[in-house]
C-alpha positions as CSV (number, residue, x, y, z in Angstrom):
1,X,-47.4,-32.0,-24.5
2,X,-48.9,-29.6,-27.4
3,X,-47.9,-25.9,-26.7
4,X,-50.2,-22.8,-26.1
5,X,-49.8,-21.7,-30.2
6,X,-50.9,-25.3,-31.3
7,X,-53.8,-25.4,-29.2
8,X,-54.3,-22.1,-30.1
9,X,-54.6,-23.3,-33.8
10,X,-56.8,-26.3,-33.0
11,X,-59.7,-24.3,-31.5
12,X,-59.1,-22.1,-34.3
13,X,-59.4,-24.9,-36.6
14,X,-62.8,-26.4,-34.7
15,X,-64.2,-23.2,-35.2
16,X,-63.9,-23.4,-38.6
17,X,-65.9,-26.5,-38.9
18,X,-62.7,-28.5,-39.6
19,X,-62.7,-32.8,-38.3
20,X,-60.7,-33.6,-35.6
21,X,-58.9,-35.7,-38.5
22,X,-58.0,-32.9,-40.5
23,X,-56.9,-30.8,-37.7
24,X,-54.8,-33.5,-36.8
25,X,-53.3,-33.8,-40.4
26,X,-52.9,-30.3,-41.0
27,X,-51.0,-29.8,-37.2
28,X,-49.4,-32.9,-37.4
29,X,-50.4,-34.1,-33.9
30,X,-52.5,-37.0,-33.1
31,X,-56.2,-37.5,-33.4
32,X,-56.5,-38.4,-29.2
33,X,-54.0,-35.2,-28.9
34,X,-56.8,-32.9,-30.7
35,X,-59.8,-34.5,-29.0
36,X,-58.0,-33.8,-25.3
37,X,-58.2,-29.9,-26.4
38,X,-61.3,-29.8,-27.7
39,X,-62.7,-31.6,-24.6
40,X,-60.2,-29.0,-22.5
41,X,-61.6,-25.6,-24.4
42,X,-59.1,-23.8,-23.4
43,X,-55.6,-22.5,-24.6
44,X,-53.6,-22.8,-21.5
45,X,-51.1,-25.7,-21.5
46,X,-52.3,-27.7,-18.0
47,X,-49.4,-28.6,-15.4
48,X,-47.6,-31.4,-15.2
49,X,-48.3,-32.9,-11.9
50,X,-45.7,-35.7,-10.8
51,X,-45.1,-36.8,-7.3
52,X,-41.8,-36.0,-5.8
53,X,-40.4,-38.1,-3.7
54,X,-38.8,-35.7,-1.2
55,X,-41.8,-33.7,-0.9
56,X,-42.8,-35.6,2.6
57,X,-39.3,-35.0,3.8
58,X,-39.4,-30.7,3.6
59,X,-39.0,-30.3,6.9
60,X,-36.2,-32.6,7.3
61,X,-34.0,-31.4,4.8
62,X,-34.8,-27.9,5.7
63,X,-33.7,-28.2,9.1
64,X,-30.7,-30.3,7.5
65,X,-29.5,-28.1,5.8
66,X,-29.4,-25.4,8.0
67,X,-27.4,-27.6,10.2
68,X,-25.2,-28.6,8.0
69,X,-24.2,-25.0,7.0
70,X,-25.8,-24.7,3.6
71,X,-23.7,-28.4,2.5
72,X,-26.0,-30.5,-0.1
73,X,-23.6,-33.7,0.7
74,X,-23.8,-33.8,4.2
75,X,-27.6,-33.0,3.9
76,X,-27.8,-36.3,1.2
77,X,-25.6,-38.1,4.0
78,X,-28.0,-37.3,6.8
79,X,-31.0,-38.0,4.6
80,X,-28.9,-41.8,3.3
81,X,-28.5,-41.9,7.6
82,X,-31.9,-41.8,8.7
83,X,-33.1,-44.4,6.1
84,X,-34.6,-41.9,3.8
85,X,-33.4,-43.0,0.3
86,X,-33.1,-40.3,-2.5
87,X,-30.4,-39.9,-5.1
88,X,-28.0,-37.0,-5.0
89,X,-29.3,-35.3,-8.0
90,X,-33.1,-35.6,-6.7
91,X,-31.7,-34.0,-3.1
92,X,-30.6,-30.7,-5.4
93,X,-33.3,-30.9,-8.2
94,X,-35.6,-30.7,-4.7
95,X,-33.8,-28.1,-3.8
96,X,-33.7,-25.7,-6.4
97,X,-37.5,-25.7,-7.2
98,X,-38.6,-25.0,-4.0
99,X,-36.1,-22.0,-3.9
100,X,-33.8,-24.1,-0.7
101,X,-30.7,-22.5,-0.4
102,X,-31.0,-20.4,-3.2
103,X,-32.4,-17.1,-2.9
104,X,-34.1,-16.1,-6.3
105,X,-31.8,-14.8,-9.0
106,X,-32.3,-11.0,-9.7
107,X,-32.6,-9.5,-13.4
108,X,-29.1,-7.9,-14.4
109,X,-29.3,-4.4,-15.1
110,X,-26.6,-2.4,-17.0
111,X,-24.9,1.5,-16.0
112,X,-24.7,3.8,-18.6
113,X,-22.2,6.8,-18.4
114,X,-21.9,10.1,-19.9
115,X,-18.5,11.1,-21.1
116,X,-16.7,12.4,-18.5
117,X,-19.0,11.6,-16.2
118,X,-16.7,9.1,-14.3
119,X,-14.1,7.2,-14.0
120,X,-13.4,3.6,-11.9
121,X,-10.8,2.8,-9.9
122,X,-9.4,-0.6,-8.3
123,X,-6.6,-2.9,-7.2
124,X,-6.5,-6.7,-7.7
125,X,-3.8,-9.4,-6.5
126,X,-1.7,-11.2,-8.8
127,X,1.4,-12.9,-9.7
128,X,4.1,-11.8,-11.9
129,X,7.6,-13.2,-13.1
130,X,10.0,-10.2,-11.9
131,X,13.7,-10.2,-10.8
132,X,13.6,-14.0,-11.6
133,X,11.0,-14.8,-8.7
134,X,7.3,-14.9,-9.3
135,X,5.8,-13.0,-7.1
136,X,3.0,-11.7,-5.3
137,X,2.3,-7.7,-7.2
138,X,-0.6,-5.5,-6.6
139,X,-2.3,-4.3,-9.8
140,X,-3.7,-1.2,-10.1
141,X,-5.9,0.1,-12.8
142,X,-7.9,3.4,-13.4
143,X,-10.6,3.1,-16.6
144,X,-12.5,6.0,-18.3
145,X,-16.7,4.6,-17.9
146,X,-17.7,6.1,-21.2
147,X,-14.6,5.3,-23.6
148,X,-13.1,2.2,-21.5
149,X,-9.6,3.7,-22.0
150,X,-7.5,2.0,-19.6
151,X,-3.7,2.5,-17.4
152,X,-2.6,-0.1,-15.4
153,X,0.7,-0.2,-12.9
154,X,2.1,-2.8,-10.3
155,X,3.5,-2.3,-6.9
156,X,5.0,-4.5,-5.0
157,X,2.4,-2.9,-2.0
158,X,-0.3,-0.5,-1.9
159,X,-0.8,2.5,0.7
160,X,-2.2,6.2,0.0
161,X,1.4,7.0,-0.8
162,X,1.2,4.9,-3.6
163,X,-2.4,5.9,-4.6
164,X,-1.6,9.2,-4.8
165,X,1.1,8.1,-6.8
166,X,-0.7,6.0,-9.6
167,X,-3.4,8.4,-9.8
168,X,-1.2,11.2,-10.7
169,X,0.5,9.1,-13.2
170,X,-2.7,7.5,-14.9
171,X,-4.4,11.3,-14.9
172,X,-1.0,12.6,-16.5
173,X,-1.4,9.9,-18.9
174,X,-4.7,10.5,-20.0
175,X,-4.6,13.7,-20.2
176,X,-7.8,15.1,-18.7
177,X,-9.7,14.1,-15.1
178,X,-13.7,13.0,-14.9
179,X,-15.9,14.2,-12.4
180,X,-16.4,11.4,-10.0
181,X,-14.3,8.5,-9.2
182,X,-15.3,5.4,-8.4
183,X,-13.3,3.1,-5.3
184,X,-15.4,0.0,-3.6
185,X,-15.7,0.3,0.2
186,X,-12.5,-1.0,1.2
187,X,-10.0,0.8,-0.9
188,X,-7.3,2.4,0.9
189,X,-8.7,6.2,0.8
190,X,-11.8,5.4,2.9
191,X,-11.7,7.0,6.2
192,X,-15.2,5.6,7.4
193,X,-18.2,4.7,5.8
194,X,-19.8,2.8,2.9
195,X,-21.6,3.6,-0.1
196,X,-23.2,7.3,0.1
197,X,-21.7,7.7,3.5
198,X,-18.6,6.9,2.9
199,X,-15.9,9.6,3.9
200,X,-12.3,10.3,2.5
201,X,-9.6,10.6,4.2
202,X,-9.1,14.0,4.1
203,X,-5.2,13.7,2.8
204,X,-7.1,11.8,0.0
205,X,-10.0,14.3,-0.5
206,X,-7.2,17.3,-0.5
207,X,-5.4,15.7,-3.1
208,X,-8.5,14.8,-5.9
209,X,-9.9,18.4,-5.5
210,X,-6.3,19.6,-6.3
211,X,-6.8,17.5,-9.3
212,X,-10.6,18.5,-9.7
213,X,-12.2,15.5,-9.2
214,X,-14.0,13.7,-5.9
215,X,-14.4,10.1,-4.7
216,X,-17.5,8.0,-4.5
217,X,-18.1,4.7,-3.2
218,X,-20.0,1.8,-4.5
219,X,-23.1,0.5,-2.0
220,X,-22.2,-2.2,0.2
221,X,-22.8,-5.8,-2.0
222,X,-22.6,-3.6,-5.6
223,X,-19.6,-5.0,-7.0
224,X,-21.5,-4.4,-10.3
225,X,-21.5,-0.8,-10.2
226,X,-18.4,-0.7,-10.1
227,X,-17.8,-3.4,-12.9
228,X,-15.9,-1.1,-16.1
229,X,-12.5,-1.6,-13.8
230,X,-13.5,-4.7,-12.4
231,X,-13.2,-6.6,-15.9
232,X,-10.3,-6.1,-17.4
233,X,-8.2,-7.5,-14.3
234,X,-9.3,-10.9,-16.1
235,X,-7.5,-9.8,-19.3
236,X,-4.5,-8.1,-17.4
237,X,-3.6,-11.7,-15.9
238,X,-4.3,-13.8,-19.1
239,X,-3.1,-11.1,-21.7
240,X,-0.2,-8.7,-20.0
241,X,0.9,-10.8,-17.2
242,X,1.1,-14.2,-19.7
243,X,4.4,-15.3,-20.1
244,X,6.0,-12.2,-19.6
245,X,9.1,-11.6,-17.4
246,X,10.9,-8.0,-16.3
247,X,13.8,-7.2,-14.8
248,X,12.4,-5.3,-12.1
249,X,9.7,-2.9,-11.4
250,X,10.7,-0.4,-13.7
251,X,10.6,-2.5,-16.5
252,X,7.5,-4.0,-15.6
253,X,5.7,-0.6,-15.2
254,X,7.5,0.7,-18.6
255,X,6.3,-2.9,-20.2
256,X,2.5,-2.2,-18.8
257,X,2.5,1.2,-20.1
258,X,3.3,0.1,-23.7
259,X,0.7,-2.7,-23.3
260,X,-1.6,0.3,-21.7
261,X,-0.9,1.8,-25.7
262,X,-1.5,-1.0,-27.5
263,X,-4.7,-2.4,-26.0
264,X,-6.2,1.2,-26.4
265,X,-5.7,1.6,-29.9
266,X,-6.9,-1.5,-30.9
267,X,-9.9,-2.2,-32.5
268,X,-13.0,-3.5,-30.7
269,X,-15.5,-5.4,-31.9
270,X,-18.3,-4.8,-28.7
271,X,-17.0,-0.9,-28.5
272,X,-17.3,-0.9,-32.5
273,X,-14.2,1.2,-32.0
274,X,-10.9,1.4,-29.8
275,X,-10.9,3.1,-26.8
276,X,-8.5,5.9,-28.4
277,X,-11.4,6.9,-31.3
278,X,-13.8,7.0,-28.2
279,X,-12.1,8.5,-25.9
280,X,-11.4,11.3,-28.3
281,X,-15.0,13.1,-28.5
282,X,-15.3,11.9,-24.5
283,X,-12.2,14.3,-24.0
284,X,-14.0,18.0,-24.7
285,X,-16.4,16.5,-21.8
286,X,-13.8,15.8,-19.4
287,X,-12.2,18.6,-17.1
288,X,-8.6,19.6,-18.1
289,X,-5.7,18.7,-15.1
290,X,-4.7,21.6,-13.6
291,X,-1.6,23.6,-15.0
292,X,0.9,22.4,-12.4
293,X,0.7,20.0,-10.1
294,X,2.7,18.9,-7.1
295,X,4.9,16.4,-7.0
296,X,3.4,13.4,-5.4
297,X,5.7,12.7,-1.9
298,X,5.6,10.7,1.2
299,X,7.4,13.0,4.3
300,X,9.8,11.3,6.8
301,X,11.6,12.5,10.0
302,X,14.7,10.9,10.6
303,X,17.8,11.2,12.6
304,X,21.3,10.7,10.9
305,X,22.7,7.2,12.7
306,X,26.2,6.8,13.4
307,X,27.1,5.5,10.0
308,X,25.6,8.1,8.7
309,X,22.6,6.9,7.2
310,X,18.8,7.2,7.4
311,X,16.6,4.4,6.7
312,X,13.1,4.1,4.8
313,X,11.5,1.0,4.3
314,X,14.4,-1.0,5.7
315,X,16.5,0.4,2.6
316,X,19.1,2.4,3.9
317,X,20.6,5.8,2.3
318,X,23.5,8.0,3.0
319,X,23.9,11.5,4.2
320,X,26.5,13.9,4.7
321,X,28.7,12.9,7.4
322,X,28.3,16.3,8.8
323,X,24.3,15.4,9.9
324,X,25.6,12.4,11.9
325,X,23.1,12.8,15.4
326,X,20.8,15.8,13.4
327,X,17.4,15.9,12.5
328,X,16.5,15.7,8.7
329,X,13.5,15.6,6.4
330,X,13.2,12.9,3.9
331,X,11.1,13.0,1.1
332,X,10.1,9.7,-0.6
333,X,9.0,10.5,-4.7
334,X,8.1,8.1,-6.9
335,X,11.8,7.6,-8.2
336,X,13.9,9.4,-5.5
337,X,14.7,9.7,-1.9
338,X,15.5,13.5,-1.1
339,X,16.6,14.6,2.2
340,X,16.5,17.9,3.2
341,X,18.2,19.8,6.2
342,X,16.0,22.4,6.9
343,X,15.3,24.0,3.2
344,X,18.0,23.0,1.9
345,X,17.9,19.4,-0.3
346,X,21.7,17.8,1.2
347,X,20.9,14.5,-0.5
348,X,19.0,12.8,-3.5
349,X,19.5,9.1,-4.3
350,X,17.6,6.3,-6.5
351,X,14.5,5.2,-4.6
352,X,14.7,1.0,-4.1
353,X,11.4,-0.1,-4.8
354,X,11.6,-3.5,-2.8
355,X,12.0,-3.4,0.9
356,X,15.3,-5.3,0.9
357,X,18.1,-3.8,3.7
358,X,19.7,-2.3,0.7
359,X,22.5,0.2,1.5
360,X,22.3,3.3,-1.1
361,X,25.5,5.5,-0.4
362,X,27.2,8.4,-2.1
363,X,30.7,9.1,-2.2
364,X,30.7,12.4,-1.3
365,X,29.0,11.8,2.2
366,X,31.9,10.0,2.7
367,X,34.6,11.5,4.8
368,X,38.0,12.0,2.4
369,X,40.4,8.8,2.9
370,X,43.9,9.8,4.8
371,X,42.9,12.3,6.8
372,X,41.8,10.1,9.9
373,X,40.9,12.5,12.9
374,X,41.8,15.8,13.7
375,X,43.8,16.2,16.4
376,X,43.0,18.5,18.6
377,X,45.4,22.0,19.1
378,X,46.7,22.2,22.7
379,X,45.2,24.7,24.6
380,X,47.0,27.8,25.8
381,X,47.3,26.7,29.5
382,X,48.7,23.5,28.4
383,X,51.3,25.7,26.7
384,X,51.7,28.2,29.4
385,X,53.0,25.4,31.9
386,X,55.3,23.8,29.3
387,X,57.0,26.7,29.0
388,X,57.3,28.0,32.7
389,X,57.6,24.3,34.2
390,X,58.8,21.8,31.8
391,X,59.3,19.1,35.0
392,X,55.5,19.3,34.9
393,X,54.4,18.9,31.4
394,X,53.2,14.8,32.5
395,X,51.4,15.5,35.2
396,X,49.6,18.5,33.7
397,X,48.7,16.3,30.8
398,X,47.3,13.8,33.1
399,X,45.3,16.2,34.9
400,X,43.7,17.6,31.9
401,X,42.8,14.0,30.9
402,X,41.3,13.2,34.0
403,X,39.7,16.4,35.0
404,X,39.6,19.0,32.5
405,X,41.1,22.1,31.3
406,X,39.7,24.2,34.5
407,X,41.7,22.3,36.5
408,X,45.0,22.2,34.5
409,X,44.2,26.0,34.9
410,X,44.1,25.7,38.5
411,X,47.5,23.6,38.3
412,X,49.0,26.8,36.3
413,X,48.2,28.9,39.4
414,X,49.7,27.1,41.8
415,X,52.8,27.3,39.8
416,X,52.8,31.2,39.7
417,X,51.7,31.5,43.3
418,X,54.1,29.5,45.5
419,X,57.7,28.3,45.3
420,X,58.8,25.9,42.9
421,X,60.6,23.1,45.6
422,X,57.6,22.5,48.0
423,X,54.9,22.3,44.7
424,X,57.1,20.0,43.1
425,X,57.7,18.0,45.7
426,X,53.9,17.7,46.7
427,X,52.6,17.0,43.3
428,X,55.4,14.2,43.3
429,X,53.8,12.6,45.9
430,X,50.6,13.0,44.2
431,X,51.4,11.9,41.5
432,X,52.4,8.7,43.2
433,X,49.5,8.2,44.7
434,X,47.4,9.1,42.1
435,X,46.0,12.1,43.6
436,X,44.3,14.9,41.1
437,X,42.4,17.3,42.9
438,X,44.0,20.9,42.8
439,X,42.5,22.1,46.3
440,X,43.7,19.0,48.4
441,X,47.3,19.7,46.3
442,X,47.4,23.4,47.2
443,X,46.3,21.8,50.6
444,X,49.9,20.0,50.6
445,X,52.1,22.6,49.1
446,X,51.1,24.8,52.0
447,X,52.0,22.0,54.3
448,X,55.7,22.0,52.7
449,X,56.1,25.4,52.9
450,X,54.5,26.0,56.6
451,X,57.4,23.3,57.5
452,X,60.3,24.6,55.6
453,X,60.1,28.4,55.5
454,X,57.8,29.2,58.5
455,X,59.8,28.4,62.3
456,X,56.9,27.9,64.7
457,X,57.2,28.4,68.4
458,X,60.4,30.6,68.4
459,X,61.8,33.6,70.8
460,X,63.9,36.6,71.0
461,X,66.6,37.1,73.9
């Protein structure tokens, strides 16, 4: 079928007195081709009517695939069910032209940013080779819109601890802070909300204005606008994570911040620059980070157990044996656990990244080896009746084990108050049966005495 610029010539052609022959020769088309545009007039190209052979089966496969849940093979199975015979490849070809299935494709459009207008921010799941394991890591990655410059970090999780904590870092390592930043509708600092009513959490909104920037939100189904951090997760996986092992997370983040340096000063060929060379005249655009900052921390209240520890994450770390039973503050930084008791910082140790029942413990909040417990200095009643009543010392001990000090107190009285032969004789037999209370013993003494030094019903003659 000629095209609308040949035709386009042949009328031009006819016009100038010019044979169908030589029309022919001069387009190289044939003769019949040239007499069906003359005979035509016109320059537009006329449409190619064919029957198709689903056409009389619309409805069917309309209500098919609706059933069927949007599935082109079940739909064909159906269709091969009910007697209707149609290849595979007619079923679809059917279905794309008459827009089944497929809602029409929308033009692409492109975002352009000012420098230091904003700056995107994401986290994607991979897999990584660390501690001899692959395993599951949480990549997060901040990128400049204007100059692409990118910082990129793993965690083994991701909460607004952590946010806080890889924003501070990838700001720090920039150097300077844009205007807006960019998070998609399910990142962890939205409180409510999507797109232009999308609402911080106010811990999160508290912490970008210290650092002089605010967050925005993509609209709901606009993973495009957000797509300068949404890109290079491809190259993180097949570039950085590529046969590349660490030791643990340390060395992983140390490793991605190198790679952070390398991939930003390299040359590239659709930036016709690195994103160092651009990122320097972006930098008098961006605001500068604020003098000093904060350190980033998560707060804890814990009680000292009986071992003496306090636990975070499952990890468990030591503090002084002192705070066994008290109430302290732990702070959780990005490389420490500090625990305070009221002001005053009692303990720091080495955070563990990994929630592993690891046991962190410091020597000195240990108690000294030897000295076992203190043992206790006898109180002065205890003393007292030593001295004035040896014969008693057992039983005084036992009464202060059983009932106290008061009462070894009240056993010290008796022994000033009354005769020595009828107390010892009572508490004797109190002693044997196990008796310990000091009124129901003064309550026998007086019975030995009324009997031995008393004479009851006597008279004078």
């Amino acid at each position: 079928m000629l095209d609308q610029s040949t035709r386009t010539a042949i009328l031009r052609l006819h016009e100038q007195r010019h044979g169908s022959r030589a029309i022919a020769r001069a387009l190289g088309v044939s003769r019949g081709a040239v007499r069906e545009v003359l005979k035509a007039g016109t320059t537009a190209v006329p449409p190619l009517e064919r029957a198709e052979k689903a056409l009389p089966h619309k409805d069917d496969i309309v209500s098919l695939y609706t059933a069927c849940k949007g599935n082109l093979v079940r739909v064909h199975e159906e269709l091969a069910a009910a007697g209707i015979a149609l290849s595979y490849q007619a079923l679809t070809a059917f279905c794309r032209r008459h827009g089944i299935g497929e809602p029409p494709k929308k033009p692409a459009g492109s975002y352009h940013f000012a420098p230091g207008e904003e700056m995107q921010h994401d986290t994607s799941p991979h897999e990584a080779h660390i501690g001899g394991k692959k395993r599951k890591v949480q990549t997060a990655s901040l990128v400049l819109c204007h100059s692409r410059l990118l910082f990129i970090q793993l965690y083994p999780t991701f909460n607004r601890f952590l946010c806080k904590l890889f924003l501070s870092d990838a700001l720090h390592y920039i150097g300077a802070v844009c205007t807006r930043c960019m998070i998609d509708n399910t990142h962890v600092v939205v409180l409510h909300g999507t797109g232009k009513d999308m609402l911080p959490v106010p811990e999160m909104e508290a912490f970008a204005e210290r650092l002089g920037f605010g967050f925005a939100a993509h609209e709901k189904g606009d993973a495009n606008r957000s797509a300068r951090v949404e890109r290079p997760f491809h190259f993180i996986e097949n570039n950085f994570l590529a046969g590349r092992s660490f030791t643990d997370w340390e060395h992983a983040n140390r490793e991605a911040r190198l790679w952070c340096d390398k991939v930003n000063a390299t040359f590239n060929h659709h930036l016709h620059a690195s994103r160092r060379e651009l990122f320097a005249a972006e930098r008098a655009h961006c605001k500068p980070l604020p003098s000093w900052t904060p350190e980033v921390y998560a707060l804890h209240q814990r009680i000292v157990d009986l071992e003496g520890y306090v636990s975070i994450h499952t990890n468990r770390y030591s503090a002084p044996y002192q705070l066994i039973g008290r109430q302290v503050e732990v702070r959780e930084t990005k490389d420490r656990i500090l625990i305070y008791h009221g002001p005053r910082e009692v303990a720091a140790h080495h955070r563990v990244v990994d929630a592993a029942d690891a046991r962190v413990t410091a020597a000195e909040h240990r108690p000294p080896r030897g000295e076992g417990h203190k043992v206790r200095a006898q109180p002065p009643e205890e003393l007292e009746l030593v001295r004035v009543a040896p014969e008693l010392g057992e039983y005084g001990r036992s009464i202060k084990h059983r009932r106290g000090v008061l009462a070894l107190r009240g056993l010290l009285r008796l022994v000033r108050e009354y005769p020595r032969a009828p107390l010892v004789a009572a508490i004797d037999t109190a002693q044997a049966y196990g008796l310990y209370d000091i009124a129901r013993l003064e309550r026998m003494v007086l019975r030995n005495i009324r009997r031995d030094y008393f004479t009851v019903g006597g008279s004078d003659e």
